[in-house]
mmCIF file of the N, C-alpha and C atoms, coordinates in Angstrom:
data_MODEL
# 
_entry.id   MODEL 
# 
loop_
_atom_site.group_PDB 
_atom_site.id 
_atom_site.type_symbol 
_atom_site.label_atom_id 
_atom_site.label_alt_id 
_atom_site.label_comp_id 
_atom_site.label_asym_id 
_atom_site.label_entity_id 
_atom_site.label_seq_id 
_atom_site.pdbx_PDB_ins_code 
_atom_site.Cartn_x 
_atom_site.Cartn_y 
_atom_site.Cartn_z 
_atom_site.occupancy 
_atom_site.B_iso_or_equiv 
_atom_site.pdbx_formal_charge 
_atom_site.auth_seq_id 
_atom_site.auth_comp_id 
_atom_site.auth_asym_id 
_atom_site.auth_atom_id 
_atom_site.pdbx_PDB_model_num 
ATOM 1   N N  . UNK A 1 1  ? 0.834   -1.177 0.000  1.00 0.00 ? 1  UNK A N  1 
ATOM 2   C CA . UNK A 1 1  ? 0.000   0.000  0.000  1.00 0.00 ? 1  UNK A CA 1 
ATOM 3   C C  . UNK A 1 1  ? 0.886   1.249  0.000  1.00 0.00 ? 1  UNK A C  1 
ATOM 4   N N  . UNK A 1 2  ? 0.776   2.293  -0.925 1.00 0.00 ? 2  UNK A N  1 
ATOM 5   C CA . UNK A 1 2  ? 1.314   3.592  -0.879 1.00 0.00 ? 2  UNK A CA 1 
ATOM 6   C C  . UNK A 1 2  ? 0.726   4.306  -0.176 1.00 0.00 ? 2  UNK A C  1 
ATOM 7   N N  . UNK A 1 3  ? 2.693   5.568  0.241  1.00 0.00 ? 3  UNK A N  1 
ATOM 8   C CA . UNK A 1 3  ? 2.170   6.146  1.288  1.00 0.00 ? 3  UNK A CA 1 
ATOM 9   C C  . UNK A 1 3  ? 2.065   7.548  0.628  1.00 0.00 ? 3  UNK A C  1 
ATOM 10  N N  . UNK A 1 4  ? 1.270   8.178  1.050  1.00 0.00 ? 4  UNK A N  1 
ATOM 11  C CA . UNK A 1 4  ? 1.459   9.663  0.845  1.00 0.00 ? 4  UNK A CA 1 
ATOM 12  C C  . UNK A 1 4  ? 1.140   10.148 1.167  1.00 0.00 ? 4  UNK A C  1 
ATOM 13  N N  . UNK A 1 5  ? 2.077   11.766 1.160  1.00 0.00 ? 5  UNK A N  1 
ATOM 14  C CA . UNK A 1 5  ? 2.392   13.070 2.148  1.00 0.00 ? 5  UNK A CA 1 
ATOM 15  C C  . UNK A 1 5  ? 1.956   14.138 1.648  1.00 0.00 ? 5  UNK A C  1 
ATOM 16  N N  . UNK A 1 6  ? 0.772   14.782 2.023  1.00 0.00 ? 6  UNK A N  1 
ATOM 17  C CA . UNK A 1 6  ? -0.396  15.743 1.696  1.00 0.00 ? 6  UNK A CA 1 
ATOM 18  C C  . UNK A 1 6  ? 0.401   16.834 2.486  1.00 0.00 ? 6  UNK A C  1 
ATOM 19  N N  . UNK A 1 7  ? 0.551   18.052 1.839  1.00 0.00 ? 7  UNK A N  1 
ATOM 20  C CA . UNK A 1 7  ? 0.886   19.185 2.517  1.00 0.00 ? 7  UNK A CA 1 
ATOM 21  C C  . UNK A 1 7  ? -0.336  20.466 1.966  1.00 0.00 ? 7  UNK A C  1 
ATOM 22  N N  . UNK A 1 8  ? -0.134  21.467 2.734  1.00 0.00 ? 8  UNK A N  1 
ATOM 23  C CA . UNK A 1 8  ? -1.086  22.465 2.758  1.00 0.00 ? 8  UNK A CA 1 
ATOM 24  C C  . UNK A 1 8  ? 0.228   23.735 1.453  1.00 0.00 ? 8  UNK A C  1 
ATOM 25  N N  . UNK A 1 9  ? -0.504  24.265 0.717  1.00 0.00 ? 9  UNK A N  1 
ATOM 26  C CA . UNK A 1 9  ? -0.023  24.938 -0.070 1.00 0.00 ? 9  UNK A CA 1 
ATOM 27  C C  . UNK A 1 9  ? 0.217   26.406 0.369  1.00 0.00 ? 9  UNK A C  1 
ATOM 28  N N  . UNK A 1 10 ? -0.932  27.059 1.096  1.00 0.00 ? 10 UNK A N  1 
ATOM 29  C CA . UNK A 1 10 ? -1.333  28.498 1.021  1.00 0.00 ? 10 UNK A CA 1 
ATOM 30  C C  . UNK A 1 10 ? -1.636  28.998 2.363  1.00 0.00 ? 10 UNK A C  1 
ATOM 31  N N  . UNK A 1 11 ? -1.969  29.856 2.932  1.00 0.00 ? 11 UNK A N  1 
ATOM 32  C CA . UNK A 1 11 ? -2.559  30.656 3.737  1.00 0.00 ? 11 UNK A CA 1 
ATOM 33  C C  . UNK A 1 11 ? -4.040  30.774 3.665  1.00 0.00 ? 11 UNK A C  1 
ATOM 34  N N  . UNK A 1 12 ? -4.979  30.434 4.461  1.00 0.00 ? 12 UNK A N  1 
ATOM 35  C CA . UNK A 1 12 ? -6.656  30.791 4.114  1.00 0.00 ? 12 UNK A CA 1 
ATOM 36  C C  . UNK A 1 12 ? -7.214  30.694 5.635  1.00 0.00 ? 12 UNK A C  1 
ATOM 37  N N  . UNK A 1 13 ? -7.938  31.270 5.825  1.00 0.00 ? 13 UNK A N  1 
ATOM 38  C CA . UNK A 1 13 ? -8.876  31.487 6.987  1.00 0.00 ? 13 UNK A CA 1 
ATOM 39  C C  . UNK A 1 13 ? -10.138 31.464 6.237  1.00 0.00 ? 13 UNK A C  1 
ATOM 40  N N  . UNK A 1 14 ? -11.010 30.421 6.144  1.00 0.00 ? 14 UNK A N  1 
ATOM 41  C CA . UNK A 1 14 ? -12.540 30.145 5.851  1.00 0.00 ? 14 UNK A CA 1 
ATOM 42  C C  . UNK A 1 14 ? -13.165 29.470 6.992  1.00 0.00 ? 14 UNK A C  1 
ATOM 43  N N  . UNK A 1 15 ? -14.582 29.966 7.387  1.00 0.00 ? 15 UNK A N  1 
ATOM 44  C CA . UNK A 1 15 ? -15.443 29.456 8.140  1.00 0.00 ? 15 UNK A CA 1 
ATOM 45  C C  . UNK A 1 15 ? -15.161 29.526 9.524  1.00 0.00 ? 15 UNK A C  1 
ATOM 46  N N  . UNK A 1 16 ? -14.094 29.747 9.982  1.00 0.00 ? 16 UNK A N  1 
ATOM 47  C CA . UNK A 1 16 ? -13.341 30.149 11.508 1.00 0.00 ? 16 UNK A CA 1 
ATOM 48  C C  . UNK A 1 16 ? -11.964 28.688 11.082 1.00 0.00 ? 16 UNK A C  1 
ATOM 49  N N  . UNK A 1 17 ? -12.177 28.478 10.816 1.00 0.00 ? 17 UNK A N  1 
ATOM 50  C CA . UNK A 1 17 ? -10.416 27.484 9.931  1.00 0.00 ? 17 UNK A CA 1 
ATOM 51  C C  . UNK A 1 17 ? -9.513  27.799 9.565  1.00 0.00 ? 17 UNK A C  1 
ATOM 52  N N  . UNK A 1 18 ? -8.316  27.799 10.422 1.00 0.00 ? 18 UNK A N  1 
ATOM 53  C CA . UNK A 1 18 ? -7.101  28.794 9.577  1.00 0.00 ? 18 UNK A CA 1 
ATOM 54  C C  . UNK A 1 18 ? -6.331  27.531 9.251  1.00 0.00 ? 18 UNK A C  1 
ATOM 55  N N  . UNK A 1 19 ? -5.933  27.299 8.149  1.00 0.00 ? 19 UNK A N  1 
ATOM 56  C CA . UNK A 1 19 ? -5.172  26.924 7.361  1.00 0.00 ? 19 UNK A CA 1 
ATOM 57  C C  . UNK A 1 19 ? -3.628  27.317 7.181  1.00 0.00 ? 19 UNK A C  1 
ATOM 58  N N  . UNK A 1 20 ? -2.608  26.918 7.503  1.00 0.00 ? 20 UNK A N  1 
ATOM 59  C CA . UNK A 1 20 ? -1.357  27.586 7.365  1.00 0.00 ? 20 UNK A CA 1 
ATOM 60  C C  . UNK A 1 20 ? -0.714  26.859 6.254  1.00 0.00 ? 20 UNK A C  1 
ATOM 61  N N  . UNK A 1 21 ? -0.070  27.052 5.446  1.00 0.00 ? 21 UNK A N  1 
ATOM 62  C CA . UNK A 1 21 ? 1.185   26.753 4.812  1.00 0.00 ? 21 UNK A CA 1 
ATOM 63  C C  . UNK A 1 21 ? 2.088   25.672 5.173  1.00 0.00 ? 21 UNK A C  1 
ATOM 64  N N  . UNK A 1 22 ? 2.457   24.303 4.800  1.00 0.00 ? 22 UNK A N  1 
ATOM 65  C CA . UNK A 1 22 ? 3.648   23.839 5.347  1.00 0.00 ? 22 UNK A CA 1 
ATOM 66  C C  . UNK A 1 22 ? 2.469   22.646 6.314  1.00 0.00 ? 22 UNK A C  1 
ATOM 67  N N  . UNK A 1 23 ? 1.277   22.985 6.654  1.00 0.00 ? 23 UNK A N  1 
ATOM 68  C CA . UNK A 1 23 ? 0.388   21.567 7.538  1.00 0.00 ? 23 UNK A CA 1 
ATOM 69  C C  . UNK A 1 23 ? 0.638   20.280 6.476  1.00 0.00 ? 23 UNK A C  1 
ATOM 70  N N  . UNK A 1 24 ? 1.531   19.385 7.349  1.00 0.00 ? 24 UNK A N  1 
ATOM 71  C CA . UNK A 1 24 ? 1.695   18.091 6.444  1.00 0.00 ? 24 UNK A CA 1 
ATOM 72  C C  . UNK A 1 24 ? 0.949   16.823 7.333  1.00 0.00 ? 24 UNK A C  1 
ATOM 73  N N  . UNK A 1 25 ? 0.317   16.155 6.684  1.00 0.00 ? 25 UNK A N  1 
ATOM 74  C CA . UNK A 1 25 ? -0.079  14.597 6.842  1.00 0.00 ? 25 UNK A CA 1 
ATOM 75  C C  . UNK A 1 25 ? 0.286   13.403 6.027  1.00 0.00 ? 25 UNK A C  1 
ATOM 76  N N  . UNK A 1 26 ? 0.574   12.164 6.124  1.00 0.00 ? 26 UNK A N  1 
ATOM 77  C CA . UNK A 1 26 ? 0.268   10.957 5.693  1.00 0.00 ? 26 UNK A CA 1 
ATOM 78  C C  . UNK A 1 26 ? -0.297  9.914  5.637  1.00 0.00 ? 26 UNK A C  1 
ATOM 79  N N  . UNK A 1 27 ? -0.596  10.139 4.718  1.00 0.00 ? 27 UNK A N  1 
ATOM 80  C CA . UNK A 1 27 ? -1.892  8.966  4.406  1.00 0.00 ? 27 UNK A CA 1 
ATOM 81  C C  . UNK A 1 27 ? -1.284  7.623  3.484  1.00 0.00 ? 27 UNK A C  1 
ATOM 82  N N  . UNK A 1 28 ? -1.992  6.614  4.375  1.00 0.00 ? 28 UNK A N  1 
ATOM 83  C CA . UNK A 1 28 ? -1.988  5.408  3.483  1.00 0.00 ? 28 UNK A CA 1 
ATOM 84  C C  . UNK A 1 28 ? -3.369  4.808  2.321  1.00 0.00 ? 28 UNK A C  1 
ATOM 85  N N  . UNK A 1 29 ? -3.263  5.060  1.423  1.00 0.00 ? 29 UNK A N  1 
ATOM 86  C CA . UNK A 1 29 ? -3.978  4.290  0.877  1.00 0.00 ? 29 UNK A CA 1 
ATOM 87  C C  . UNK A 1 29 ? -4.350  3.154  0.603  1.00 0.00 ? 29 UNK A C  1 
ATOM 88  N N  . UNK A 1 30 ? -5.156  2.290  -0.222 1.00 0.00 ? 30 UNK A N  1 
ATOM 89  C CA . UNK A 1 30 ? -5.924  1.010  -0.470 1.00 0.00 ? 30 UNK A CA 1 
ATOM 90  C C  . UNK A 1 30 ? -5.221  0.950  -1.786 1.00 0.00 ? 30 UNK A C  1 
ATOM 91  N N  . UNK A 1 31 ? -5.609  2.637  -3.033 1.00 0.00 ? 31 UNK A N  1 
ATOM 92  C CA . UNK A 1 31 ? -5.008  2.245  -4.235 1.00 0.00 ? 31 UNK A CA 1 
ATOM 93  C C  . UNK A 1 31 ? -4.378  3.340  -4.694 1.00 0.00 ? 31 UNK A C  1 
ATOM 94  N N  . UNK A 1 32 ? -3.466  3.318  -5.860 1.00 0.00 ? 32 UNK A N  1 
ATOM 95  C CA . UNK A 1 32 ? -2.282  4.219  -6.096 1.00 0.00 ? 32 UNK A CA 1 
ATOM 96  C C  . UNK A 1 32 ? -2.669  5.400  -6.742 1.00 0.00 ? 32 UNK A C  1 
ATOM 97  N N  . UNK A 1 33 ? -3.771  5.140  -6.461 1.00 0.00 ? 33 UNK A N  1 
ATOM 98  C CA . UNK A 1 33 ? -4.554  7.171  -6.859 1.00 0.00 ? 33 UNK A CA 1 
ATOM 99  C C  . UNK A 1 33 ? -4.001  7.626  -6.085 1.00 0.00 ? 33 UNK A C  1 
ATOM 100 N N  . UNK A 1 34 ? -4.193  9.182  -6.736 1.00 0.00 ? 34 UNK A N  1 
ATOM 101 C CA . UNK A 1 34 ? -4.562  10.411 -5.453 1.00 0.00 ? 34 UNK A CA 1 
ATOM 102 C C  . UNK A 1 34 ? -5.185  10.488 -4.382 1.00 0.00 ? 34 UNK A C  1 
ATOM 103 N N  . UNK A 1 35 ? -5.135  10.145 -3.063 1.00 0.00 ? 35 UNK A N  1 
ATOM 104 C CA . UNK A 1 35 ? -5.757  10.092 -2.274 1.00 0.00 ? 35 UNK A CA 1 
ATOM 105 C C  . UNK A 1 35 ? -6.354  11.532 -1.707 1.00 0.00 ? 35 UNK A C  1 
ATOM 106 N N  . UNK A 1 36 ? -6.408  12.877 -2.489 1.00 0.00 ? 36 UNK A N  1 
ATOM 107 C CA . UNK A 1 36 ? -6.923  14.188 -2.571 1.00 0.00 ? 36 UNK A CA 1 
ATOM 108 C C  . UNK A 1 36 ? -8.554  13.401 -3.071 1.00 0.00 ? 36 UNK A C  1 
ATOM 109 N N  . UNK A 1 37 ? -8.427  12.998 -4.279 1.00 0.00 ? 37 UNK A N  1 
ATOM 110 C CA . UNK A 1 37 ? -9.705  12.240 -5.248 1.00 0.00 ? 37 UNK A CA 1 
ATOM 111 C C  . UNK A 1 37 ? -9.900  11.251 -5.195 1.00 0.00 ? 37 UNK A C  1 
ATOM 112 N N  . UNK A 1 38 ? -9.217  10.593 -3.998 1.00 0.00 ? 38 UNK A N  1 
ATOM 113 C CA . UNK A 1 38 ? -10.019 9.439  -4.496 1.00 0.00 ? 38 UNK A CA 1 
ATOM 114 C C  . UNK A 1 38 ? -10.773 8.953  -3.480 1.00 0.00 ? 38 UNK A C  1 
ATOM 115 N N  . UNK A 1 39 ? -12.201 8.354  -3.376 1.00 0.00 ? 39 UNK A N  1 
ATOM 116 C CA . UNK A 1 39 ? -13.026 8.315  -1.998 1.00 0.00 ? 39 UNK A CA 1 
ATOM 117 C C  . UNK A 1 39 ? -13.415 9.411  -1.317 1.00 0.00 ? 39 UNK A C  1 
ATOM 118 N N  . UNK A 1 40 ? -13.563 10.731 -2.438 1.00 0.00 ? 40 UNK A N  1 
ATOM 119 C CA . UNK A 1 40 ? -14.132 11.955 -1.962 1.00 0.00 ? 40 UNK A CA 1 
ATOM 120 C C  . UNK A 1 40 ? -13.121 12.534 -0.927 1.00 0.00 ? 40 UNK A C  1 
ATOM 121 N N  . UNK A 1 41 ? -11.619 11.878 -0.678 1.00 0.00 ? 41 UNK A N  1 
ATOM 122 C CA . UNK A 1 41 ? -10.688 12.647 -0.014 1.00 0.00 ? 41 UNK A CA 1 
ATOM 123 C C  . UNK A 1 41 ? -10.593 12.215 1.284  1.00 0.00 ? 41 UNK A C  1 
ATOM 124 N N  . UNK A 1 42 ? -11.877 11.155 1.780  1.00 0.00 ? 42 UNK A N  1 
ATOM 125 C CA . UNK A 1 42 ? -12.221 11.272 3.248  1.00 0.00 ? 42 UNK A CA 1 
ATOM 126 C C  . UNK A 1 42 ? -10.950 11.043 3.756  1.00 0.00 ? 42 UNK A C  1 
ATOM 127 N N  . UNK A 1 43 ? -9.636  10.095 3.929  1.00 0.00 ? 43 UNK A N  1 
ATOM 128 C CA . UNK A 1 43 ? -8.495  9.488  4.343  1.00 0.00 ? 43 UNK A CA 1 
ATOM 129 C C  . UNK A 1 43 ? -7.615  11.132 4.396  1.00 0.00 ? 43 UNK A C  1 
ATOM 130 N N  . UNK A 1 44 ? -7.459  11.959 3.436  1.00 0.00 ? 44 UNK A N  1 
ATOM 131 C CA . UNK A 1 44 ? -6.837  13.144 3.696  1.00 0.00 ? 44 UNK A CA 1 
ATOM 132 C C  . UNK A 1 44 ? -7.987  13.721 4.918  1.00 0.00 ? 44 UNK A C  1 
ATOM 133 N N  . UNK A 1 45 ? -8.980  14.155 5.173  1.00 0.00 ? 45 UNK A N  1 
ATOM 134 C CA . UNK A 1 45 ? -9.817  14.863 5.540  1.00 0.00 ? 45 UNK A CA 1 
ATOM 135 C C  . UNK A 1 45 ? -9.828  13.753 7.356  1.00 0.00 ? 45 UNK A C  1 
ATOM 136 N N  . UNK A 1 46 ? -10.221 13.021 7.361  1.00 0.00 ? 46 UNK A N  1 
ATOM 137 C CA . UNK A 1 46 ? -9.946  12.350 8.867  1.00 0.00 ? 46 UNK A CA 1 
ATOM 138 C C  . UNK A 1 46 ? -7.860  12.771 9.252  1.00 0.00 ? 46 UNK A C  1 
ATOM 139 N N  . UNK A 1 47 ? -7.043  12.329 8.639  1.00 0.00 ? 47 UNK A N  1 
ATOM 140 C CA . UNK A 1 47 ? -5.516  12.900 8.775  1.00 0.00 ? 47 UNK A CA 1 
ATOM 141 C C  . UNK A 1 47 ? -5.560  14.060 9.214  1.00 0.00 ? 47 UNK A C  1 
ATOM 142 N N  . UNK A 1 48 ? -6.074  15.130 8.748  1.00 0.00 ? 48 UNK A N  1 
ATOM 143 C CA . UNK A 1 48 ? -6.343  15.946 8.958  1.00 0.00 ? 48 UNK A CA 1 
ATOM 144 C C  . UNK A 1 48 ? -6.514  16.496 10.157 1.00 0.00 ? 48 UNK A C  1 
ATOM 145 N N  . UNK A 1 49 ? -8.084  16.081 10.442 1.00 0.00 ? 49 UNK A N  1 
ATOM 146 C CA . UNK A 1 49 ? -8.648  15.954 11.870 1.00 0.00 ? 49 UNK A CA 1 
ATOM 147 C C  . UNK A 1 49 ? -8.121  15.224 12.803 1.00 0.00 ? 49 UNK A C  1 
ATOM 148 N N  . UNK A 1 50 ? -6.779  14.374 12.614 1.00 0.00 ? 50 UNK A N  1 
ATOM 149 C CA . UNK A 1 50 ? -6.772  13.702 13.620 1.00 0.00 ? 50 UNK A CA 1 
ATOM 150 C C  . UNK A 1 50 ? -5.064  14.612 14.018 1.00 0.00 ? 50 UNK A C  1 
ATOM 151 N N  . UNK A 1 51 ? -4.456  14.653 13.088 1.00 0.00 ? 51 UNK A N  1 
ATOM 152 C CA . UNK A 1 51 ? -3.602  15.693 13.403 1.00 0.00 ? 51 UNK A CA 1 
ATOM 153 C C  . UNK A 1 51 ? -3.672  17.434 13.842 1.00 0.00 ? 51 UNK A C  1 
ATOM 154 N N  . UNK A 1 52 ? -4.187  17.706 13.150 1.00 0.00 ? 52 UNK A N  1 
ATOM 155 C CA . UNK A 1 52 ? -4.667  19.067 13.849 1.00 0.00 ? 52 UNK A CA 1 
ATOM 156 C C  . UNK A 1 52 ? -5.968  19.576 14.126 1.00 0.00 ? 52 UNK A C  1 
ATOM 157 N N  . UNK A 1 53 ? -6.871  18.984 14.326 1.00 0.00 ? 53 UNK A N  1 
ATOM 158 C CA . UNK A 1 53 ? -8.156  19.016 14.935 1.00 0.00 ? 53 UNK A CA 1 
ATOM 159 C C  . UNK A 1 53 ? -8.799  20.118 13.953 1.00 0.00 ? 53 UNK A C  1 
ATOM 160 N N  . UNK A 1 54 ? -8.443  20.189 12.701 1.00 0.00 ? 54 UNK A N  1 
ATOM 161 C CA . UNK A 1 54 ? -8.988  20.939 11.788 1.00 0.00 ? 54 UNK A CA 1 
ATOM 162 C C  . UNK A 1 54 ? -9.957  20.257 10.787 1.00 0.00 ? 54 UNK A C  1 
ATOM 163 N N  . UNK A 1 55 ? -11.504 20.385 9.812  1.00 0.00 ? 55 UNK A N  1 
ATOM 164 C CA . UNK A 1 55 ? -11.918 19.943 8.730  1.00 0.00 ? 55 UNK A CA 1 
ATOM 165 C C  . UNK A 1 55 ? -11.610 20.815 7.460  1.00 0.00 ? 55 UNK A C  1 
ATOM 166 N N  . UNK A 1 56 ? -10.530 19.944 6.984  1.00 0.00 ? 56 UNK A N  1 
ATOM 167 C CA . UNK A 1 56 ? -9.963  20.882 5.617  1.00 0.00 ? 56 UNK A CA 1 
ATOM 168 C C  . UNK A 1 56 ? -11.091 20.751 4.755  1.00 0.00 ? 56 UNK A C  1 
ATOM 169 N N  . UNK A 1 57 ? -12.078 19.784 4.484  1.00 0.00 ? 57 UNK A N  1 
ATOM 170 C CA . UNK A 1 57 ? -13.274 19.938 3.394  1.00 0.00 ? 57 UNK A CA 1 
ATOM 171 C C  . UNK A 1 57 ? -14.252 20.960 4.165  1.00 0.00 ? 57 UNK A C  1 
ATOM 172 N N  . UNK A 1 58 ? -14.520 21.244 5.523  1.00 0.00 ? 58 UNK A N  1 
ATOM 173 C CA . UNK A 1 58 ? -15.436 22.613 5.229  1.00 0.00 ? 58 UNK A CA 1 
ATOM 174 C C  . UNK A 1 58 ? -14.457 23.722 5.137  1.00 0.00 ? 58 UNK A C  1 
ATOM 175 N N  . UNK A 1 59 ? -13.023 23.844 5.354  1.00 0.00 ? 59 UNK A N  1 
ATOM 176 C CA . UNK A 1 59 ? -12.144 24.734 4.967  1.00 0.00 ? 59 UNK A CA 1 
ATOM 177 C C  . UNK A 1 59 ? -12.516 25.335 3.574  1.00 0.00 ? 59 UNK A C  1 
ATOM 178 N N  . UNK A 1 60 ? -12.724 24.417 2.825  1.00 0.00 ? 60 UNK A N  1 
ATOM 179 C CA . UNK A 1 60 ? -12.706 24.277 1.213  1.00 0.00 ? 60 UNK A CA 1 
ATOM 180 C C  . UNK A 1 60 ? -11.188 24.152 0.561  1.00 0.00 ? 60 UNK A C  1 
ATOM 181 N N  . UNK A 1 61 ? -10.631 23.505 1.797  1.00 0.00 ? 61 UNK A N  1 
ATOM 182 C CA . UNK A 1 61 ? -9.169  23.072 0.805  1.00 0.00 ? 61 UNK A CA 1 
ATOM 183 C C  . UNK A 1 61 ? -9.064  21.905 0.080  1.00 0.00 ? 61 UNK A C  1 
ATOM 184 N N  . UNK A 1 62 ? -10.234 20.708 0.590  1.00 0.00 ? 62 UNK A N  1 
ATOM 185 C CA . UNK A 1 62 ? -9.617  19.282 -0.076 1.00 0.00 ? 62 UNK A CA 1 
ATOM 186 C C  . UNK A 1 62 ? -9.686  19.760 -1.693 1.00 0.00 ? 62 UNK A C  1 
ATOM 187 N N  . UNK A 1 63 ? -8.880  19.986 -2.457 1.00 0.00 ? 63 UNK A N  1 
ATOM 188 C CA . UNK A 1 63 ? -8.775  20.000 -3.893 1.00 0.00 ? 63 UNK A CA 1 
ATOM 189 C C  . UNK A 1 63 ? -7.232  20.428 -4.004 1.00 0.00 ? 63 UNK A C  1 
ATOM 190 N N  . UNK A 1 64 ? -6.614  19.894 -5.025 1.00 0.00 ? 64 UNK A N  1 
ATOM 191 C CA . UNK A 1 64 ? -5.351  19.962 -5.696 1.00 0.00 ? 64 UNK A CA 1 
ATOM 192 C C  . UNK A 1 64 ? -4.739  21.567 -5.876 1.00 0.00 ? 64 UNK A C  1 
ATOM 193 N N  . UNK A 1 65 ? -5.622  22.484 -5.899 1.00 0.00 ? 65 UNK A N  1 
ATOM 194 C CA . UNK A 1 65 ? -5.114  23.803 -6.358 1.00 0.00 ? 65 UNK A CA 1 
ATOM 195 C C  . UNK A 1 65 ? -4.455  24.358 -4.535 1.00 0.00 ? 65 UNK A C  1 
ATOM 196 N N  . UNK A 1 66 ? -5.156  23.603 -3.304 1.00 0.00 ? 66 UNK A N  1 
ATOM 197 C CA . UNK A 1 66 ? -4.252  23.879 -2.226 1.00 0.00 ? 66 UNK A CA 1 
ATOM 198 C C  . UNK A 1 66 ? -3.721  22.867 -1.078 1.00 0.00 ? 66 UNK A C  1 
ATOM 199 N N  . UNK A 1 67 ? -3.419  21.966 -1.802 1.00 0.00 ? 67 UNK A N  1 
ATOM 200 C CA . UNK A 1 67 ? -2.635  20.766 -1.522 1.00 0.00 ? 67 UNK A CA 1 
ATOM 201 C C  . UNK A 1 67 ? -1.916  20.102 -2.318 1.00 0.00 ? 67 UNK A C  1 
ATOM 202 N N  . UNK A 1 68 ? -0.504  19.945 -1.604 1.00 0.00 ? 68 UNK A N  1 
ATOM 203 C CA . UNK A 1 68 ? 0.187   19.478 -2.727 1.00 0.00 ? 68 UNK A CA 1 
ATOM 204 C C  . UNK A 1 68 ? 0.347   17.631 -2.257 1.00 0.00 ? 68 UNK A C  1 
ATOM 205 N N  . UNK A 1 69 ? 0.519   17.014 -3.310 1.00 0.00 ? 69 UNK A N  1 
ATOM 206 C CA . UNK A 1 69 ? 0.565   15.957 -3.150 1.00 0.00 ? 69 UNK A CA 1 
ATOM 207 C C  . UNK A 1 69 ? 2.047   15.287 -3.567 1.00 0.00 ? 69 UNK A C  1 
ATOM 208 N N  . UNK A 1 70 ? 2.672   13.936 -2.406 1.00 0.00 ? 70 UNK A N  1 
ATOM 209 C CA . UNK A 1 70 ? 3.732   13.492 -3.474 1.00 0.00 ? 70 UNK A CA 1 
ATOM 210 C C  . UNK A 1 70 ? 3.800   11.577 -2.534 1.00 0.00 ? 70 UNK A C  1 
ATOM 211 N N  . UNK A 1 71 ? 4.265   11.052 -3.398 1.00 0.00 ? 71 UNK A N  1 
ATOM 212 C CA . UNK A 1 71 ? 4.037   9.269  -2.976 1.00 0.00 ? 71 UNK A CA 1 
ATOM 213 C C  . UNK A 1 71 ? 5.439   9.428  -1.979 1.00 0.00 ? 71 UNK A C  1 
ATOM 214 N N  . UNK A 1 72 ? 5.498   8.710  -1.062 1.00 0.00 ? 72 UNK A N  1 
ATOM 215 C CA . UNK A 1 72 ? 6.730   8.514  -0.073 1.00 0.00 ? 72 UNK A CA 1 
ATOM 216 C C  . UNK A 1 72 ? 7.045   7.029  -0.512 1.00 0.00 ? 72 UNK A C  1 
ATOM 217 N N  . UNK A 1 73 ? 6.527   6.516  -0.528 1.00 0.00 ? 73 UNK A N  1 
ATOM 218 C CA . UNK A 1 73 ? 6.285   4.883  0.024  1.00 0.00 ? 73 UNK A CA 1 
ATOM 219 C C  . UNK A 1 73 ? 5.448   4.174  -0.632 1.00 0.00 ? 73 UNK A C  1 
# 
């Protein structure tokens, strides 16, 4: 199973959510997609929450234009 390391791209404060630059998680996946797209993101979006007690999908970050994605593993 591949691993991969979701980082935060930008600066944004939406909904009372601040978002910083440089917030990294890893996620394991099931399959060698994007795990941004694939399963509606949920595996980035729980990482997320479980690391910084933040929801990046009501943020409106889960999408590629402010997360960068890259395979570790």
């Amino acid at each position: 199973m591949p691993i991969f390391q979701i980082t935060t791209k930008h600066r944004k404060s939406v909904n009372g959510i601040l978002i910083e630059p440089g917030m990294t998680v890893q996620v394991v996946s099931q399959s060698f997609g994007n795990p941004v797209c694939t399963n509606g993101g949920q595996p980035v979006v729980d990482a997320f929450m479980r690391i910084y007690g933040i929801d990046i999908k009501k943020a409106g970050c889960l999408n590629m234009a402010d997360l960068e994605v890259e395979k570790v593993g």
